[in-house]
C-alpha positions as CSV (number, residue, x, y, z in Angstrom):
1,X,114.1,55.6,155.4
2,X,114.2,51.6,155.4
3,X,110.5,51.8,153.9
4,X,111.8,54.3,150.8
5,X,114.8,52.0,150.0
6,X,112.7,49.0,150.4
7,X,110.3,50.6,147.7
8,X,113.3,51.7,145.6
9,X,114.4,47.8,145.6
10,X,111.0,46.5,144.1
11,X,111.2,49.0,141.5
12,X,114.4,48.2,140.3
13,X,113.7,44.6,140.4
14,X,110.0,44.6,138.2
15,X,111.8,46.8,136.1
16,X,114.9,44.3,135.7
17,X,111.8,41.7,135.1
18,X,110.6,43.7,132.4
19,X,113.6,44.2,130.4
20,X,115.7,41.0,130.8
21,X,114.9,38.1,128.3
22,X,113.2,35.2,129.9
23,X,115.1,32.0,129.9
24,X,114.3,29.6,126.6
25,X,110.9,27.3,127.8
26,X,109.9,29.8,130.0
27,X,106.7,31.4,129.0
28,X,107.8,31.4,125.5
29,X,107.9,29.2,122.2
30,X,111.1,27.0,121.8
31,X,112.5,26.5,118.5
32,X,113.1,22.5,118.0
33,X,116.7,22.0,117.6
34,X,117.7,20.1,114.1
35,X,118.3,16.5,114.6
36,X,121.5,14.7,113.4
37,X,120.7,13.3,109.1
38,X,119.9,9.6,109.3
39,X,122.7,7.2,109.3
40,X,121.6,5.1,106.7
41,X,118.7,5.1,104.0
42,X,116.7,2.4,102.2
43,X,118.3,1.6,98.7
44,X,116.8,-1.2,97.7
45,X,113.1,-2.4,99.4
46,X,111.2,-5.3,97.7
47,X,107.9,-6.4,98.7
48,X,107.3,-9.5,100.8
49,X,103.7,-11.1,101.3
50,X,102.2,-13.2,104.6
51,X,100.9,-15.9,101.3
52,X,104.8,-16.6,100.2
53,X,107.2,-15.1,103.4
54,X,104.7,-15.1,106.0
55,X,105.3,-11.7,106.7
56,X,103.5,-8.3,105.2
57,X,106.2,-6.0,104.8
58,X,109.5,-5.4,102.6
59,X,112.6,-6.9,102.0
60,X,115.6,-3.5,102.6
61,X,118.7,-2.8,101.6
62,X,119.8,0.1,103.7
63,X,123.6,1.8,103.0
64,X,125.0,5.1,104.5
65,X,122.8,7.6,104.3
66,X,125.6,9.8,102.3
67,X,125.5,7.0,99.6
68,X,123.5,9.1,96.8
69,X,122.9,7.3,93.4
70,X,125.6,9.0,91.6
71,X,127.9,8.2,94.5
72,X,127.1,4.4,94.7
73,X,127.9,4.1,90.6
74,X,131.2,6.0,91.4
75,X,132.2,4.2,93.7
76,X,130.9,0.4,93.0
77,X,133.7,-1.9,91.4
78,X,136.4,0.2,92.6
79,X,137.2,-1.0,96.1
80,X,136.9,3.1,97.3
81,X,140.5,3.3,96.6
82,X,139.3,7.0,95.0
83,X,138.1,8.3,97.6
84,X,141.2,10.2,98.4
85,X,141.8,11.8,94.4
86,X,138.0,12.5,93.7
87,X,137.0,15.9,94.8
88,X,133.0,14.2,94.5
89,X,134.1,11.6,97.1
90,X,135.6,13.9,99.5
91,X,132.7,13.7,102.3
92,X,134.2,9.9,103.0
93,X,137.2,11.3,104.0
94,X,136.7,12.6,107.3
95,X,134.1,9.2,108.2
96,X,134.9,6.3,106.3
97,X,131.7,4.6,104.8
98,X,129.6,2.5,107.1
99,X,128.7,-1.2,105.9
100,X,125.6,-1.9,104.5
101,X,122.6,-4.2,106.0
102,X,119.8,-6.0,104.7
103,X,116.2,-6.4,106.7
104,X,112.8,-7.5,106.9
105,X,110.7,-5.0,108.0
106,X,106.8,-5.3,108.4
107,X,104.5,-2.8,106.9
108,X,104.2,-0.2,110.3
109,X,108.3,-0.1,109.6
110,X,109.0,-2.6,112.8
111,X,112.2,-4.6,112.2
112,X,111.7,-8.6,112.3
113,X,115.2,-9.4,111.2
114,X,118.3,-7.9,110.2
115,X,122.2,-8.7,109.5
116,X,124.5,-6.6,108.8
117,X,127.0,-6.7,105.6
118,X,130.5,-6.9,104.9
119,X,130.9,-3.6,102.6
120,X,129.2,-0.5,102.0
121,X,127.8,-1.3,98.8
122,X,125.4,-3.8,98.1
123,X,122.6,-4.3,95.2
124,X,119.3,-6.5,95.3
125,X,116.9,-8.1,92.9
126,X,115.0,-11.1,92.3
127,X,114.6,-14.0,90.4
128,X,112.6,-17.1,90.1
129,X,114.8,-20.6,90.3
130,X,112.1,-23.4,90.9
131,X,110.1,-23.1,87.6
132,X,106.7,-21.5,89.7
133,X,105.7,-18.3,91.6
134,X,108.6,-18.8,94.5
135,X,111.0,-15.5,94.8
136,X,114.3,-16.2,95.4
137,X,116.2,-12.4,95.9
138,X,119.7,-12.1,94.8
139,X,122.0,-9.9,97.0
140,X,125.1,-8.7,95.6
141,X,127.8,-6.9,97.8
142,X,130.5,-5.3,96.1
143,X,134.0,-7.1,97.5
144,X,136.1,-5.5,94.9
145,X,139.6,-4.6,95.9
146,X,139.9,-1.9,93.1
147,X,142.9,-4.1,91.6
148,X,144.0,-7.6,91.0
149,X,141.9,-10.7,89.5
150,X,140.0,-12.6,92.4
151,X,137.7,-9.8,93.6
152,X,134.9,-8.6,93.0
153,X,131.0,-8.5,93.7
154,X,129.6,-11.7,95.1
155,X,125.5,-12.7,95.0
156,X,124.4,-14.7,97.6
157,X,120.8,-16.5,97.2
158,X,118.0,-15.2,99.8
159,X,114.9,-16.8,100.6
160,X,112.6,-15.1,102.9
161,X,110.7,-18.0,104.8
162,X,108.6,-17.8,108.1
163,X,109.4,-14.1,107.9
164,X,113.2,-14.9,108.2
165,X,115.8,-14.0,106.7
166,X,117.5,-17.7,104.7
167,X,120.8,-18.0,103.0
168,X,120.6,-20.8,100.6
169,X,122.9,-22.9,100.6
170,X,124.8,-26.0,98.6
171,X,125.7,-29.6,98.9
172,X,128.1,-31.1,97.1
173,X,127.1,-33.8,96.0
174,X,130.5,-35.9,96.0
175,X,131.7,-35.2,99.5
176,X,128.4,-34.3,101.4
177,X,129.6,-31.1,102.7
178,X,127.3,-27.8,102.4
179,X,128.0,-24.2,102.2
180,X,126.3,-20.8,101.4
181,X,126.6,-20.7,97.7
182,X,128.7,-17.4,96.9
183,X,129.0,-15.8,93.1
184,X,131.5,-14.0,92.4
185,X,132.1,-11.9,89.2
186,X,135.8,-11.0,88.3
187,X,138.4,-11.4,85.8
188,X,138.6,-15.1,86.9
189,X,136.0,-15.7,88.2
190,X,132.2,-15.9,86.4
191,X,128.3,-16.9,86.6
192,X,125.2,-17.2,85.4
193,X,122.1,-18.6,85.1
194,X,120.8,-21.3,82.9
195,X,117.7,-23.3,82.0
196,X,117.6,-26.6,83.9
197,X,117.6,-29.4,81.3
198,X,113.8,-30.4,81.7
199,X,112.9,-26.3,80.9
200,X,111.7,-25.9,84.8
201,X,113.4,-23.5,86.9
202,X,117.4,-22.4,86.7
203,X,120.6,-24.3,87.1
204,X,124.0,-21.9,88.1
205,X,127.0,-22.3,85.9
206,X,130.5,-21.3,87.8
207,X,133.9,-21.3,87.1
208,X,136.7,-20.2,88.9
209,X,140.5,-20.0,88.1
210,X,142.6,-20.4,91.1
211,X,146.4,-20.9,91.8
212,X,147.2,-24.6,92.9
213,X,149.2,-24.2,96.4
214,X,149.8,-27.8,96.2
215,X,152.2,-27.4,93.3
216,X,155.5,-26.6,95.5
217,X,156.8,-24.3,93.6
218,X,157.5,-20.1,93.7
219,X,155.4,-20.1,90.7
220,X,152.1,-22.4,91.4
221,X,150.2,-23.6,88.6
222,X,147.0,-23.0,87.8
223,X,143.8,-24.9,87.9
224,X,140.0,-23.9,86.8
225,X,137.0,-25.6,88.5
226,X,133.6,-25.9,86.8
227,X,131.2,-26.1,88.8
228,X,127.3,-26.6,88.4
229,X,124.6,-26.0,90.8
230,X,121.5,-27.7,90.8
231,X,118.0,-28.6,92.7
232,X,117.1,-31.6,93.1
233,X,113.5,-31.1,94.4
234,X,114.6,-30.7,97.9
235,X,117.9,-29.1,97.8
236,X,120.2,-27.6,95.8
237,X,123.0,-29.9,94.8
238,X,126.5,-29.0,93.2
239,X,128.7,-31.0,91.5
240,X,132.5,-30.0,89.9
241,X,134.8,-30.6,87.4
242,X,138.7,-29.1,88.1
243,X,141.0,-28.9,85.2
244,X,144.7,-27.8,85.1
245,X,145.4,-24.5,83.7
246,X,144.9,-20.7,83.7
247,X,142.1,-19.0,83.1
248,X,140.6,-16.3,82.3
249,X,137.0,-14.8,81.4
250,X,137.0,-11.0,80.2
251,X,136.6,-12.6,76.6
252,X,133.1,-14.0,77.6
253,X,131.5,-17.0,79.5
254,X,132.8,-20.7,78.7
255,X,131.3,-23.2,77.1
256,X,128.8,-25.6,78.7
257,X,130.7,-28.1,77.4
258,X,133.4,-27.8,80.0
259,X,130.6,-28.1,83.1
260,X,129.7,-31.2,84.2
């Protein structure tokens, strides 16, 4: 009797073997599971060279990874204030945007520095200041506020040097005190580049219409500051002119005559 039951138990059980499905891994193929879309992607790489940075590799912008083209040209100038009324910009709702960054990366993809940016949106491209081969890459990060005059995008100067990442920076040439030069475009606030009076390299024309907080009033006055930026040979220099009055510059760039 205890031998029949003991046969009828190893049948059931090969035949519960038989018919069950096997846990996943076990004696069969597992199906990866999808992995989570990047965070961000590359929208602007440049190359860099061991000859001129000291580094193989490429100079990165990277921005969300949700960011297409179309998106960033929606949403660049307007502070993302329309996120909430756009029906295309309704994927930021949920997760706001993450802030962009900018790194140097070496040709297997290994990161040799990196900061990270204020805003989401940022643009970059080069230019040559020194009147030879040297790159000088212009970042631009998009600061507007979607209303009001004194915001905007502001380009900061980037030198890649000793495979580093190097804000350039100004001194000024009455005081002695230095700072990262910062360009901002907005309705008072302009730039641009010029020739530098002997035909090599560029010289940076800026002006900038501010209220005067000195003025004790509930209305301040204005004043507008000219201001150019120059190299010297060994460092870039900037000296400024400040004039009373309000400005403004959606009717075009000043005349030089105003910069000192």
């Amino acid at each position: 009797m205890t031998r029949t039951r003991l046969r009828i138990t190893t049948l059931l059980l090969f035949f519960i073997i038989l018919v069950l499905p096997l846990p996943c891994g076990y004696g069969q193929t597992v199906q990866p599971q999808e992995q989570p879309a990047a965070r961000y992607a590359i929208a602007f790489r440049l190359p860099l060279s061991q000859g001129s940075n000291d580094v193989d590799g490429y100079l990165e912008v990277r921005q969300d990874s949700r960011l297409t083209p179309k998106l960033s040209a929606l949403l660049w100038g307007t502070g993302n204030v329309n996120v909430d009324d756009d029906p295309e910009l309704a994927v930021f709702k949920s997760e706001p945007l993450r802030n962009a960054s900018i790194r140097i990366v070496d040709r297997a993809g290994k990161v040799i520095d990196e900061q990270g940016l204020e805003r989401p949106l940022a643009k970059l491209r080069t230019a040559q200041l020194y009147g030879d081969s040297r790159v000088t890459y212009l970042l631009t990060v998009d600061f507007s506020a979607g209303f009001g005059s004194y915001s905007g995008p502001i380009t900061s100067l980037v030198e890649v040097k000793s495979g580093r990442l190097q804000w350039v920076e100004s001194t000024e040439a009455k005081t002695g005190s230095t700072g990262k030069i910062s360009l901002m475009e907005s309705l008072k606030t302009t730039w641009k580049f010029v020739d530098a009076p002997d035909g090599k390299g560029k010289q940076i024309l800026l002006a900038q219409c501010r209220p005067d907080w000195s003025s004790v009033k509930d209305d301040p006055d204005f004043t507008t500051t000219y201001a150019r930026f120059y190299f010297d040979g060994t460092k870039w220099l900037v000296v400024k002119r400040t004039v009373k009055g309000l400005s403004e510059f959606d009717q075009g760039f000043p005349s030089r005559k105003y910069f000192p």
